[in-house]
C-alpha positions as CSV (number, residue, x, y, z in Angstrom):
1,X,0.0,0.0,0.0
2,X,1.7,3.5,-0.8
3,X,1.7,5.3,2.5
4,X,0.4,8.3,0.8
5,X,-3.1,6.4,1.3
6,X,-2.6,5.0,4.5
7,X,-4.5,6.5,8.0
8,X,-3.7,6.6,11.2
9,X,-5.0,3.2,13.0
10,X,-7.3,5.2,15.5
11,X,-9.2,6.7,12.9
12,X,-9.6,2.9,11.0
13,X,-10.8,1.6,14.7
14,X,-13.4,5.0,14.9
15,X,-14.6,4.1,11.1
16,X,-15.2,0.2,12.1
17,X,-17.1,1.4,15.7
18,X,-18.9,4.8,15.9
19,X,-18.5,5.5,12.4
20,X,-20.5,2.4,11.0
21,X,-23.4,3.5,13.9
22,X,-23.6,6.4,12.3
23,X,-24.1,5.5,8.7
24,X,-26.3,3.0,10.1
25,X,-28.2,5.8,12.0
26,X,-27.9,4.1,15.3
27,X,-25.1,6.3,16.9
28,X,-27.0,7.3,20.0
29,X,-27.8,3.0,20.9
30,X,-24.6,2.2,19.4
31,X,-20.7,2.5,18.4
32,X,-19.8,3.3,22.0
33,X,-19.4,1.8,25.0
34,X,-21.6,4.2,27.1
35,X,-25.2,3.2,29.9
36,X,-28.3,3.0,27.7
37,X,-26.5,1.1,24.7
38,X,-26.3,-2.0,23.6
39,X,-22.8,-2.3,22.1
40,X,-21.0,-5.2,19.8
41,X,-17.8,-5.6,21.5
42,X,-14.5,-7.7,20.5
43,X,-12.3,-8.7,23.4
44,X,-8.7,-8.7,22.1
45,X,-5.3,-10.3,23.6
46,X,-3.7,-6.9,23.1
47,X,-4.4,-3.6,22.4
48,X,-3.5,-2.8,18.3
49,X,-2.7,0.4,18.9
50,X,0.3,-0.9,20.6
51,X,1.2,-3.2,18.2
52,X,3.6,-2.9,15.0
53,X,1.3,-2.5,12.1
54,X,2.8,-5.1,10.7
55,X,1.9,-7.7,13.6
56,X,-1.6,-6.5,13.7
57,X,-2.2,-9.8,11.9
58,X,-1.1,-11.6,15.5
59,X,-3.7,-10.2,17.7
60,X,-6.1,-12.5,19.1
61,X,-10.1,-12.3,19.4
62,X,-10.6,-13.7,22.7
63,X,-14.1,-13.3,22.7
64,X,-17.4,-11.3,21.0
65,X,-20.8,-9.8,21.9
66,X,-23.7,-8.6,19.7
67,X,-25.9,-6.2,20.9
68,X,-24.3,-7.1,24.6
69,X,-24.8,-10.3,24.6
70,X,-21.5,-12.4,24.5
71,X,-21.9,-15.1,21.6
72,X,-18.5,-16.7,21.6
73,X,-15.5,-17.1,23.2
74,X,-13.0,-17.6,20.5
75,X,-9.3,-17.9,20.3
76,X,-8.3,-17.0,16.5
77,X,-4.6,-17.8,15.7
């Protein structure tokens, strides 16, 4: 990828949380963890902003939820 079109990894993780509740119109239920809503969560091994962008590939889903309900607790390696 030319790093012209690259973007800064906190602005990807926004886009895949808050900004998808937006477009979806469900950013005040949604796309945050916050009392009243009813979030999709992933449970990682580490935190990827802490990890070479290249190793992002070796971080871990531990677990899931939809809609705050956990659905699986799963080890990807």
């Amino acid at each position: 990828m030319d790093p012209a079109e690259r973007i800064p990894l906190t602005d990807a993780l926004e886009a895949y949380s808050s900004g998808v509740a937006h477009q979806a119109f469900a950013h005040t239920a949604r796309g945050a963890l916050r009392p009243g809503s009813g979030p999709d969560l992933v449970w990682l091994d580490t935190d990827p902003r802490h990890v070479d962008p290249h190793d992002l590939r070796s971080v871990r889903v531990l677990g899931t939820w939809v809609a705050g309900v956990r659905r699986a607790a799963t080890v990807r390696s």
